[in-house]
C-alpha positions as CSV (number, residue, x, y, z in Angstrom):
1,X,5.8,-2.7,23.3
2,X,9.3,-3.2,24.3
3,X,9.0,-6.5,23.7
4,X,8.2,-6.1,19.8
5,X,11.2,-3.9,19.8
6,X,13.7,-6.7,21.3
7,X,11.8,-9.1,18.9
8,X,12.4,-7.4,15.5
9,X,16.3,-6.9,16.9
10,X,16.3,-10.5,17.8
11,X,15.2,-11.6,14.3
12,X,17.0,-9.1,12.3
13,X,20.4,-10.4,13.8
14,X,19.2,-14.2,13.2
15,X,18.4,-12.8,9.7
16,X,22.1,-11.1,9.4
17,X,24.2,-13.9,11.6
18,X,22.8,-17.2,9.0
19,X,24.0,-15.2,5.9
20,X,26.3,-17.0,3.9
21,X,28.4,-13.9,4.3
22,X,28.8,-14.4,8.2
23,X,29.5,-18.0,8.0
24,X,32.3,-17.2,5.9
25,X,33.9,-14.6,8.1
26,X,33.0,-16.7,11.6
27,X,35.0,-19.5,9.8
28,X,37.8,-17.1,8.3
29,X,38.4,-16.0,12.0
30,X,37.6,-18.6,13.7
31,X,34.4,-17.4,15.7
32,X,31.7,-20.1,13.9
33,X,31.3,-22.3,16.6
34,X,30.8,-19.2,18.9
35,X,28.5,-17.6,16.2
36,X,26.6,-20.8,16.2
37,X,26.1,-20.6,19.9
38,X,24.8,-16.9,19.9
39,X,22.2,-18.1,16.7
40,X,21.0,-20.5,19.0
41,X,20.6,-18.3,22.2
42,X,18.9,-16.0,19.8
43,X,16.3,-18.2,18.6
44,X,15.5,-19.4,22.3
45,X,14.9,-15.3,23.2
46,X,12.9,-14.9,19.7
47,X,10.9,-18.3,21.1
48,X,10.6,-16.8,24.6
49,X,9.4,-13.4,23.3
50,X,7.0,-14.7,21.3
51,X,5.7,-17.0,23.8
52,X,5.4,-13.8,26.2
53,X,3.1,-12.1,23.4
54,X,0.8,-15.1,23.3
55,X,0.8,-15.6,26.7
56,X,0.0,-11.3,27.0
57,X,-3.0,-11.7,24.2
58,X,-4.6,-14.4,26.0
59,X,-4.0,-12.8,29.6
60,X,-5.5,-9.9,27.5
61,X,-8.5,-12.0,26.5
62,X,-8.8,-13.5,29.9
63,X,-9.1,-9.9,32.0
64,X,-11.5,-9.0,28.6
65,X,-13.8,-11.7,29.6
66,X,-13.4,-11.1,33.5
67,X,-14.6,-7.7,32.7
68,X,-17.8,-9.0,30.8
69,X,-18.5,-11.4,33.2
70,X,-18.4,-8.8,36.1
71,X,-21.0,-6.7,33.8
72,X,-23.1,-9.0,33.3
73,X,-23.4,-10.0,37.6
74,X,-24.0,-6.0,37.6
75,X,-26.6,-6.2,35.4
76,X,-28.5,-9.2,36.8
77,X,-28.0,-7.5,40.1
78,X,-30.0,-4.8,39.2
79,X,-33.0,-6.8,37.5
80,X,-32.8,-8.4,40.6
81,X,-33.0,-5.4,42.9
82,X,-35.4,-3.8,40.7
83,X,-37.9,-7.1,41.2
84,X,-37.1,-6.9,45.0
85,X,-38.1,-3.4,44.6
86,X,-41.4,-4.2,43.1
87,X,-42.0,-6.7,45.6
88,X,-41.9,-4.5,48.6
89,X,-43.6,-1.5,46.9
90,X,-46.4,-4.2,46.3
91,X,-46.3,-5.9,49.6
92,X,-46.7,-2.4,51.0
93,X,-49.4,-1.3,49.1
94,X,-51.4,-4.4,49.7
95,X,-50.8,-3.7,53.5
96,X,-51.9,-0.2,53.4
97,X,-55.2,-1.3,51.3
98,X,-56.2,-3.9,54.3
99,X,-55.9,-1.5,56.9
């Protein structure tokens, strides 16, 4: 959540810093080239932060699938208890019925 926070402040300052407006007054008082620096160091945190949410929806994804997978191993665990189950009850039977 924070990071969609830092994200929009991050783009709405990229948004603000390239107006023609602030080029004008970086080069009135001299402060373009260091304008021009923090544009760039900007873009590199809106890169990074958007490369964290992609990374977070597919971790997202991933631990989504991990939790399906173990559900399904739970589930074929018990169809496979269950037969065991029926396997014994009828081995038993069948013992009890021959002596």
């Amino acid at each position: 959540m924070a990071e969609y926070f830092v994200f929009d402040i991050a783009e709405s300052l990229l948004g603000k810093l390239a107006s023609y407006v602030y080029e004008q007054a970086s080069r009135a008082c001299d402060l373009y080239e260091d304008v021009q620096g923090i544009i760039d160091t900007l873009s590199i945190v809106k890169g990074v932060l958007l490369d964290a949410e992609e990374k977070h929806g597919l971790l997202e994804w991933l631990r989504q699938i991990q939790n399906i997978c173990f559900d399904v191993e739970d589930v074929l665990d018990g169809y496979e208890c269950q037969s065991l189950r029926k396997h014994v009850v009828k081995a038993s039977c069948s013992t009890k019925m021959k002596v």
